[in-house]
Each structure stands twice: as C-alpha cells, then as structure tokens.
N, C-alpha and C positions, 0 to 999 in steps of 0.2 A: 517882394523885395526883401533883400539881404539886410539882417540889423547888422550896425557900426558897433563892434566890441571892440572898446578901449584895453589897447595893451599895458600890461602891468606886471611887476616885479613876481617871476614865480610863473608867466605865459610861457616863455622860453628861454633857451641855454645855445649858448654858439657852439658847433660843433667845432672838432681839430680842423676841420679842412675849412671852416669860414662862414658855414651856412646859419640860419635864424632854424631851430626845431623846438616848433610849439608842445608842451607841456598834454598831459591831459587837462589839468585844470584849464586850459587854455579851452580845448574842445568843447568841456563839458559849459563851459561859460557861453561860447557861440552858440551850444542847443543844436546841432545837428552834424552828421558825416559829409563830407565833400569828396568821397570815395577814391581817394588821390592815393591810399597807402601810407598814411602817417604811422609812424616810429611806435606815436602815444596814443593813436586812435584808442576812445572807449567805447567805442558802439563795433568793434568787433569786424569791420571793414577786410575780408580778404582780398589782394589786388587781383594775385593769380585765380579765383575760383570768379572773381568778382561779384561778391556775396557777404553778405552781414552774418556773421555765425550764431 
C-alpha cells in the first residue's frame, strides 16, 4: 500500500498553462518512481527507453 504524503510549501509550482508540477523534493519525500515521466523525477525515470538510468 501507497503512504499518504502530505503536500507542502516547496512540493510544487503551477505551470503557464495551469498544471500542479511536483518538485524533486516532492519525489524524493514519496520514496519511490511512479515511471509517468516527471519534469523533476530524481531516480532518473526515461519515458521513451522506459528505464531508470
């Protein structure tokens, strides 16, 4: 089961076009890849190879 991370000042920033884009700090707090292709992924996530570098 998924832990519940409380979001907090510094998780994310609203992009131009309206979207919520989670921070690294945000990732590294949840503890693991969700292999979706984030912006700030820190575990190194490529979409296109679909592969952790």
């Amino acid at each position: 089961m998924k832990k519940y991370v409380p979001i907090e000042d510094g998780d994310y920033y609203l992009t131009p076009e309206g979207y919520r884009c989670f921070t690294e700090q945000y990732h590294l707090k949840r503890g693991y890849c969700c292999e979706s292709g984030c912006r700030h992924c820190p575990y190194g996530f490529n979409k296109k190879t679909l592969k952790k570098n």
